[in-house]
N, C-alpha and C positions, 0 to 999 in steps of 0.2 A: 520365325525368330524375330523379336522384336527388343532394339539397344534401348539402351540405354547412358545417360550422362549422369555419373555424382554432381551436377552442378551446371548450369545453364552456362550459355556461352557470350561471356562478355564482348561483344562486337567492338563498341566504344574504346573499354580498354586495350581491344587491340589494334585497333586502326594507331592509337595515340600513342602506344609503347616505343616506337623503337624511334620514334619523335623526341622525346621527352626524356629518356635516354642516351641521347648520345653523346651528353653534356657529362653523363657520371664519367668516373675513371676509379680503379681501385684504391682503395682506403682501408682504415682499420687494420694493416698490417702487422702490426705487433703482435708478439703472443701473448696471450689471455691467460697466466698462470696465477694469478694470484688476485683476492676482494681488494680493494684499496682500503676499505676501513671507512673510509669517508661517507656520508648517507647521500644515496643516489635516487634516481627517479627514472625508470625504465618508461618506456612508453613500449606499448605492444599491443599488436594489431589482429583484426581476424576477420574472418567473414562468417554469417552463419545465424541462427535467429535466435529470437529472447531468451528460449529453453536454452540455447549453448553459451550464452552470454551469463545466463546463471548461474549455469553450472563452472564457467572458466570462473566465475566473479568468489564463487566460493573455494577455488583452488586457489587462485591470488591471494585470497585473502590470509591460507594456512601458509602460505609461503610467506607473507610477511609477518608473523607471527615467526615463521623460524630463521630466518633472516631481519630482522627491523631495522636494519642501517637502507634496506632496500625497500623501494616503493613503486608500484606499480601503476603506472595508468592505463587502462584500457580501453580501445574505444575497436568499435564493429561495427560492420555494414553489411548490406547483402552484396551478393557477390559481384555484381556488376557496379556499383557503387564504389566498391574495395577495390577495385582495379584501377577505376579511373583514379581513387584517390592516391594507392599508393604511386602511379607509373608518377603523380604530380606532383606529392612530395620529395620520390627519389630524385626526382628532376631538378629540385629547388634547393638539392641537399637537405632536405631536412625529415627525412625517413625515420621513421619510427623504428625504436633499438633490436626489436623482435616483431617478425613478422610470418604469418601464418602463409604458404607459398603453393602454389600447384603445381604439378608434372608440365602441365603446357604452358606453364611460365618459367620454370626452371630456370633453366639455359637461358633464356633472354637476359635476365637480371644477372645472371653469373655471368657471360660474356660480355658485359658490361660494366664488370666491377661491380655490381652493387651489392653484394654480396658475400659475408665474413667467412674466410679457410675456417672449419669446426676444426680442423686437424689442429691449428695452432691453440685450442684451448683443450686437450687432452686432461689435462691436470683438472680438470674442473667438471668435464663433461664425459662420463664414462657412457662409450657406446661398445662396451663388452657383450650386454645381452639380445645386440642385433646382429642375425645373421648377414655371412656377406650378400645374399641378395636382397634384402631389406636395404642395408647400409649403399648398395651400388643404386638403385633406384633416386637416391639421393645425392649420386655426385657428376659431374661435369669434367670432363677429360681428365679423371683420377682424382678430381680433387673433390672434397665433403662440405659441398655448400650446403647440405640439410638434412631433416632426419625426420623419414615418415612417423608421424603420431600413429599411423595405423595402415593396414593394408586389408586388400580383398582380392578375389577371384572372380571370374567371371562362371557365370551358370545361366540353367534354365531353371526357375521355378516355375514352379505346377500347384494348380489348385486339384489336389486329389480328391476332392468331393465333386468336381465334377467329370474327373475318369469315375468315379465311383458310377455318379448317376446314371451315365451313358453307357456303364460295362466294357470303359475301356482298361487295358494293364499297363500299368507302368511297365516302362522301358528299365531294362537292366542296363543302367547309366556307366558301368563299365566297359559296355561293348558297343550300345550303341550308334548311328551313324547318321549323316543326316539325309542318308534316304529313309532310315528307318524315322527319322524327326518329320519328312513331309507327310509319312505314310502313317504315323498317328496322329498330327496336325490332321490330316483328310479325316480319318475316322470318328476324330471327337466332333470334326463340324458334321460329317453325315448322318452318326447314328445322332445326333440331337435335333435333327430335321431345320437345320440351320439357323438353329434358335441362338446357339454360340458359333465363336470359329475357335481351331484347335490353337490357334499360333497368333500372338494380340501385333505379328508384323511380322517383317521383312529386313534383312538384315542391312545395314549397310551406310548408316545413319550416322557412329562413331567413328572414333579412332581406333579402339577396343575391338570390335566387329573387325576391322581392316588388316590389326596386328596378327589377331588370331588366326583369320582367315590366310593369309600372306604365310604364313608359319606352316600351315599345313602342304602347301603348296612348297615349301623348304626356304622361302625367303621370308624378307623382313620389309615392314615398311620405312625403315630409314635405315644407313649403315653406319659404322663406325664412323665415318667423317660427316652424318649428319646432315647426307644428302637423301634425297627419295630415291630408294633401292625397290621402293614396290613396281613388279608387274603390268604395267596395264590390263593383259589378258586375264592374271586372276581377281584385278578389282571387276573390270567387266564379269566374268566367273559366279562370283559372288552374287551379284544384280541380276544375274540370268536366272541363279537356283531361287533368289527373291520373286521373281516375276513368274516363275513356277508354283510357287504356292498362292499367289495369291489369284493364277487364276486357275486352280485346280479347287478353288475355296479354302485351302488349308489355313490359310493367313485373312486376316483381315484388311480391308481393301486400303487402297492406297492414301484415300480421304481420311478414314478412320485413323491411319498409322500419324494422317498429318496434325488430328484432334489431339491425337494421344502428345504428341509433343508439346500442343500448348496447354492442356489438364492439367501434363508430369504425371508422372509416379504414380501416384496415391490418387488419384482422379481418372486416371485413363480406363480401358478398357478392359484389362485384368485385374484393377480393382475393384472394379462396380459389377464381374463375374459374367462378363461378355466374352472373354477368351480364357483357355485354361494352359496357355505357357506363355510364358514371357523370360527373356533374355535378358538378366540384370544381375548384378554385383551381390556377394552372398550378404555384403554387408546391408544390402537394401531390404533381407527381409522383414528384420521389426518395423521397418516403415510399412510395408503392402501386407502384414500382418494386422497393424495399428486400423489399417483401413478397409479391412474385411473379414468377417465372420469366418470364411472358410478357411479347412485346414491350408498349410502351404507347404510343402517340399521342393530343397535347395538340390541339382541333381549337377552333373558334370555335363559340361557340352559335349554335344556329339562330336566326333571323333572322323578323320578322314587320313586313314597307315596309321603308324605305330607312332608318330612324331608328338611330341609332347609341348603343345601349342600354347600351354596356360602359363600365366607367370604372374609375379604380382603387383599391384595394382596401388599404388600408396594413394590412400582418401586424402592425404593432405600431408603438409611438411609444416615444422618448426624452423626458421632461419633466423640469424643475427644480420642483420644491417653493418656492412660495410661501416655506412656513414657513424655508425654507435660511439659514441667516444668512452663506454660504459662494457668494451666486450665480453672482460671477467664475467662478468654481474650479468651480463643478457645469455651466456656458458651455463650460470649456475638455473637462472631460469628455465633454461632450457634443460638442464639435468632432472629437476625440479619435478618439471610438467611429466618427464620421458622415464623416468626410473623408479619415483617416488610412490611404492604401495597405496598409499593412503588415495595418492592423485589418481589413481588406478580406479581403485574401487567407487572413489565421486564422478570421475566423468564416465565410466563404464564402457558402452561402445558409440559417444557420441562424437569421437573423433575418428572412428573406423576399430575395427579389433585390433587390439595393439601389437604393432609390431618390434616391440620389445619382450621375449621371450619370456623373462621374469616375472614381466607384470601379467601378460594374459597368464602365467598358472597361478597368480593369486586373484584375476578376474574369475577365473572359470570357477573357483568354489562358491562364486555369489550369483555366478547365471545360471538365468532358466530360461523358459520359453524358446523364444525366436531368435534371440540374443545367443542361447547355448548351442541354440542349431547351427546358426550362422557361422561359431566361433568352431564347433566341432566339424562342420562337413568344411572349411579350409585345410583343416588336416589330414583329407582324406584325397585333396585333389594332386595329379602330379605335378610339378613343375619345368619348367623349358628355362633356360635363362632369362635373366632381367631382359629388358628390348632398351637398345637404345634410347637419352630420353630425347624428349621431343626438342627439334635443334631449334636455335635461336632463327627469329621467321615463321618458325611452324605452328606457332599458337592460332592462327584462324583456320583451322584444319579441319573442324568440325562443323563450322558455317558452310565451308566450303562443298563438305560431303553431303550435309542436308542440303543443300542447292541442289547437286548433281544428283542425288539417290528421288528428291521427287519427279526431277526431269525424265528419269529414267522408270519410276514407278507409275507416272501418267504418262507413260510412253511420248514422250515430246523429243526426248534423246535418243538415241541407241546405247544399250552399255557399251559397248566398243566407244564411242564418241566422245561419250560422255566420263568414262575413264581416262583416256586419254589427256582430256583437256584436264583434269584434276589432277593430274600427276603433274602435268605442264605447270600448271597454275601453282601447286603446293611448291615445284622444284625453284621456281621463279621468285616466290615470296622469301624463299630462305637465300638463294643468293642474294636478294636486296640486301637482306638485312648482313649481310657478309663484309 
């Protein structure tokens, strides 16, 4: 089993966040019912490359075609670039009116004010076509600091030309387990004469990996008050059944799992056809389609009791800045981007499959390929409740776990030790920031 991240992890902007931060205090208070009339100038933020910059550049541009008192600027970064820049501007007050937001920044920016109530611009921003677990993913102790542009599941994709070539069967991804996941991982690397391995890793790298796993197990890795509720013994658990495949060959080795993270995605080991499963978000297959000839199937992750461990996954959020002196106007933007058919069908799945109910059934009549799959096997998977989001503190969670998960995959830890101290370590970071 091998994670996956939507998104590299900003070290920088997190060492600086709760720094640069603790200057804001809430703002924007008012409610947002009404345009002022007046011609404004929104500024609004993103991370993400040329191809998403174009495509936002062409939705802005019909938005101020159907609003012209409004005006748009936008500027983009990559992702680590956008973190350090917005934690500097919210700092300076001078944040941009809309800003593009992640799960593991969340909560930081909302328990610090920075952040606008969506509930107070209702008249403007209709979130009728998001269900309530979409709409819960985006709020902070009941309140709607944001609203996913889109959502995913996790899975296992498979290169089924290469169970083809080997004469392995796919797994009936309804039943299967993950002894049944070691025990086809072994068999695609044996019968290939170890030409592949069956599994491009080892699980234990994410946050994702941790939630799921933790779920089956009947817990969660944070609770309601947004302390670590995980386990130690099933994070250890986890790293055990990891260090089982890879030295049974099912997985590829420890070195290999550590390339795969500085390739990414589209460069690693399962796209160049060196392993035939990998563990990644359904929304990632037109990427690892993009960058391999072979077929791909998106399947359910195995399964451990009946407990229903998947939930979903927002690729990213729309938020208003606190600081906005513009809220109306950054409400209607945001209705804009989030409900607007036409905006639907331009940016397609480059925000993630939407999670506004309305616009994926007027997406799904224009997709095909990878994009149709991706869109159609989310609604075939079960769901568990939203998890907790990730508490203010908790954003270096995933540094944290590729520290520990190599220690423990080049045997220098024990998972016992090495869970431990990560629990320690994650429960400690969020008190600070307390």
């Amino acid at each position: 089993m091998n994670t996956r991240s939507l998104r590299r992890t900003a070290i920088g902007a997190i060492a600086v966040l709760p720094l640069v931060l603790t200057a804001c205090s809430g703002g924007g208070t008012g409610s947002a019912s009404e345009l002022s009339g007046e011609p404004v100038t929104l500024r609004v933020t993103w991370w993400g490359s040329d191809s998403r910059a174009e495509l936002t550049n062409k939705a802005v541009a019909a938005f101020e075609k159907k609003y012209p008192k409004i005006k748009i600027k936008g500027q983009y970064k990559d992702w680590n670039g956008y973190w350090d820049a917005l934690a500097t501007t919210t700092a300076g007050k001078d944040s941009p009116d809309v800003v593009q937001m992640d799960e593991l920044y969340l909560a930081s920016y909302a328990d610090r004010g920075a952040l606008y109530d969506l509930g107070k611009a209702q008249k403007l921003l209709d979130t009728s076509a998001f269900d309530d677990a979409s709409l819960a993913t985006g709020q902070v102790d009941g309140t709607q600091y944001a609203l996913p542009t889109g959502v995913g599941v996790s899975s296992v994709i498979v290169n089924t030309d290469l169970f083809e070539k080997y004469g392995v069967a796919l797994p009936d991804d309804t039943k299967w387990t993950w002894n049944d996941y070691a025990r086809i991982a072994k068999e695609l690397t044996d019968k290939s004469g170890g030409r592949i391995h069956g599994a491009a890793g080892a699980p234990g790298f994410y946050a994702g990996d941790v939630k799921y796993w933790a779920r089956q197990q009947g817990g969660e890795l944070f609770d309601e008050e947004g302390n670590v509720s995980l386990k130690p013994e099933d994070l250890a658990g986890m790293w055990k059944y990891g260090l089982g495949l890879i030295a049974s060959g099912a997985s590829a080795q420890a070195s290999t799992m550590v390339e795969d993270l500085t390739a990414g995605l589209t460069a690693g080991s399962f796209a160049t056809g060196k392993t035939a499963m990998i563990s990644a978000y359904n929304t990632q297959l037109t990427a690892l389609q993009q960058a391999t000839s072979a077929h791909l199937k998106p399947l359910r992750l195995p399964r451990l009791g009946d407990t229903e461990a998947n939930f979903f996954k927002p690729s990213m959020y729309w938020a208003v800045s606190s600081q906005s002196k513009h809220p109306a106007e950054a409400a209607v933007f945001l209705d804009f981007m989030l409900n607007e058919p036409a905006t639907a069908k331009l940016l397609k799945t480059d925000r993630g499959i939407p999670a506004n109910k309305l616009m994926l059934a007027h997406l799904q009549q224009d997709l095909s390929g990878p994009d149709k799959a991706a869109a159609d096997f989310m609604t075939t998977v079960p769901q568990g409740a939203p998890p907790v989001v990730t508490p203010n503190g908790g954003s270096g969670i995933e540094p944290a776990l590729q520290r520990y998960a190599q220690e423990v995959y080049f045997k220098k830890t024990s998972p016992e030790a090495a869970a431990k101290a990560f629990v320690k370590e994650l429960q400690s970071e969020i008190d600070a920031a307390k």
